[in-house]
C-alpha positions in Angstrom: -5.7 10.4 20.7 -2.0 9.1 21.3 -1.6 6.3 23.8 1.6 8.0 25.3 1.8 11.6 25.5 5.8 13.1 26.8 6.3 16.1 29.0 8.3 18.9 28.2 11.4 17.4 30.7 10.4 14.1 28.9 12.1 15.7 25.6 14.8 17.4 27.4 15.9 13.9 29.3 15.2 11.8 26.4 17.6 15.0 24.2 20.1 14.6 26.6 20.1 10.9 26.9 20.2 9.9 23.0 23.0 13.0 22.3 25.1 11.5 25.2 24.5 7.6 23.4 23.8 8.2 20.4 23.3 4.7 18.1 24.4 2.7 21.6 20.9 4.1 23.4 19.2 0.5 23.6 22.4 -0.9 25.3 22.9 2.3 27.7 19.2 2.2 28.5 19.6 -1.3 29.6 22.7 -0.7 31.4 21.4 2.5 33.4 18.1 0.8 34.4 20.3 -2.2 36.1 22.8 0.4 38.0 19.5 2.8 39.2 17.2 0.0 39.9 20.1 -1.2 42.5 20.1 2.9 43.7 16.3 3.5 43.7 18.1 6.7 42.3 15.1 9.4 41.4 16.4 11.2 38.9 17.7 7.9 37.1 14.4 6.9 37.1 12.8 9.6 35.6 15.4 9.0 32.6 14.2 5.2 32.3 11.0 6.2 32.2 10.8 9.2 30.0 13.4 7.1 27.6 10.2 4.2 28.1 7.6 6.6 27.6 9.5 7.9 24.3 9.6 4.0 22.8 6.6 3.7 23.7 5.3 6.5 22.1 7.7 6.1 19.1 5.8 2.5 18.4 2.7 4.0 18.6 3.4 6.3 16.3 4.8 3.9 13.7 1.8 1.5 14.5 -0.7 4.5 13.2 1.5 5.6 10.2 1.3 2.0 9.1 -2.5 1.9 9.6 -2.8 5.3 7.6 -0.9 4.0 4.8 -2.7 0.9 4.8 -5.6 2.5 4.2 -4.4 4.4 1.3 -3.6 1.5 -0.6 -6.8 0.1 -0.1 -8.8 3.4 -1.2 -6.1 3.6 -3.8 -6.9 0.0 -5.0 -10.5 0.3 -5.1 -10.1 3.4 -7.3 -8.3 1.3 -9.9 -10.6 -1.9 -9.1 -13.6 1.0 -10.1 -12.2 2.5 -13.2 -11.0 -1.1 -14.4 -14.9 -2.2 -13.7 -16.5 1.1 -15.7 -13.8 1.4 -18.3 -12.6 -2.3 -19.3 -14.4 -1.7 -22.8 -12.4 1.4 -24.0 -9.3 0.6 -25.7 -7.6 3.2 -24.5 -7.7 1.8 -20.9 -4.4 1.1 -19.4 -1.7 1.1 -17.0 -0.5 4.0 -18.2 -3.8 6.2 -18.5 -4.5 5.0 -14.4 -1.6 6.1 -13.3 -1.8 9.3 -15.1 -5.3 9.7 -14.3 -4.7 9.1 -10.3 -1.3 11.1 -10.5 0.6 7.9 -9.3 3.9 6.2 -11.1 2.9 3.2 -12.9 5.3 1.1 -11.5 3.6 2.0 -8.3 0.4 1.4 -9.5 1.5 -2.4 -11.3 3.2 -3.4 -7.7 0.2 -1.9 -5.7 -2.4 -3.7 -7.6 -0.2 -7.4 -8.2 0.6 -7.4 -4.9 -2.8 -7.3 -3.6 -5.1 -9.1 -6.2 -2.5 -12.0 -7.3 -2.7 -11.1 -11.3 -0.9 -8.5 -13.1 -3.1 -5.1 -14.0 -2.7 -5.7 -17.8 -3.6 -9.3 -17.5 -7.1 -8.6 -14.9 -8.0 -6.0 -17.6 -7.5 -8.7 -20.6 -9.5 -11.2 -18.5 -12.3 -8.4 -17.9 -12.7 -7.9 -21.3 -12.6 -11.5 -22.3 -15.2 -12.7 -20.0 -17.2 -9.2 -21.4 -16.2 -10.8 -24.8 -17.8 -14.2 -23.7 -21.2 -13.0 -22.9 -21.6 -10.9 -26.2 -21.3 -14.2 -28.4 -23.3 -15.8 -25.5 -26.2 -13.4 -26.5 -26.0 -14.2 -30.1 -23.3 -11.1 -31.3 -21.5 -13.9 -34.1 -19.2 -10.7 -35.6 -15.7 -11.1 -34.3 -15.1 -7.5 -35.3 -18.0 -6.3 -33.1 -16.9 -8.2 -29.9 -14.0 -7.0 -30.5 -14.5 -3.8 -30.9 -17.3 -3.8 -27.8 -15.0 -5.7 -25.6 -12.0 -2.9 -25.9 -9.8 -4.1 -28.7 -9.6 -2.3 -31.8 -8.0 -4.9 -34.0 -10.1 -8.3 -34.6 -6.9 -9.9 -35.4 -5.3 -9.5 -31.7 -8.5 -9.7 -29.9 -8.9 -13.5 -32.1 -5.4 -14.1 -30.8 -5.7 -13.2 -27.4 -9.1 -15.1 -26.9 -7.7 -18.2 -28.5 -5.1 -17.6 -26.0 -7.3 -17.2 -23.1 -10.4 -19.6 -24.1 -8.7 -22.0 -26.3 
C-alpha cells in the first residue's frame, strides 16, 4: 500500500504547477507557500499541498524502488554464492559461464559480487577450490594430479603454481 495516494485535481494542480516552473519548482514552491500562508488563500493552499503530497509520494516511491532492487541483488548474489558452493570443482566454472547461465553481463556480475563480499569472483572461486584442495591431501590424496583435477584445475602444473601461491 503507498503512504501517499494523489487525487485526480492533485495531478492536474501539480501538471499545471511544474509546466508553469518547470526546473525552478523547489524555489517557486517555496516562494508561493510564503505569499499564501500570509493570504490563507484556499486555492493556493491546495497547490502547496498537492505539490507536498506529490514529493511526498515521489520519495516514497523512490524509497520502495530502492528496497526492490536491493533485494534483487541479494537474491542475485545468493544465486552466484550457490552455484560457486556446488560447482567450485568443475573447471569450467567461471565468470563467464554465471553470467551466461543467469542471463546477466559479467561486468555486472564481477561488480555485484566484489562489491558485496570484498574479494573478486575469480579470486573467491580460486580460494574455494584451494581450501577443497587442502582437505583432499589432508585425507591422505598425495597425487598432485588428482587434487588437481578434483579441486577444478585441469593442469597440475597451474594448480602447483597457484597453491604455492596461495599456501606457500
Amino acid at each position: 500500500k503507498r503512504k501517499y495516494e494523489l487525487s485526480k485535481e492533485d495531478y492536474k494542480v501539480i501538471d499545471a504547477f511544474y509546466k508553469q516552473y518547470g526546473n525552478n519548482s523547489g524555489a517557486a514552491l517555496s516562494v508561493l507557500a510564503q505569499y499564501y500562508q500570509s493570504t490563507n488563500d484556499d486555492i493556493a493552499n491546495k497547490v502547496v499541498d498537492a505539490i507536498t503530497n506529490y514529493d511526498k509520494a515521489i520519495a516514497a516511491f523512490a524509497e520502495e524502488t530502492r528496497k526492490v532492487q536491493t533485494l534483487q541483488k541479494n537474491v542475485l548474489l545468493h544465486k552466484i554464492l550457490e552455484m560457486l558452493d556446488q560447482q567450485y570443482r568443475n573447471p569450467e566454472l567461471s565468470l563467464s559461464q554465471i553470467a551466461k547461465e543467469l542471463s546477466y553481463n559479467e561486468k555486472y556480475i564481477s561488480h555485484l559480487f566484489k562489491s558485496h563480499m570484498g574479494v573478486g569472483l575469480s579470486e573467491y572461486l580460486r580460494t574455494l577450490r584451494i581450501k577443497y584442495a587442502i582437505s583432499l591431501l589432508d585425507y591422505g590424496i598425495d597425487s598432485i594430479k588428482n587434487v588437481a583435477l578434483l579441486s577444478g584445475y585441469t593442469d597440475p602444473l597451474y594448480f602447483s603454481a597457484v597453491f604455492k601461491k596461495e599456501v606457500g
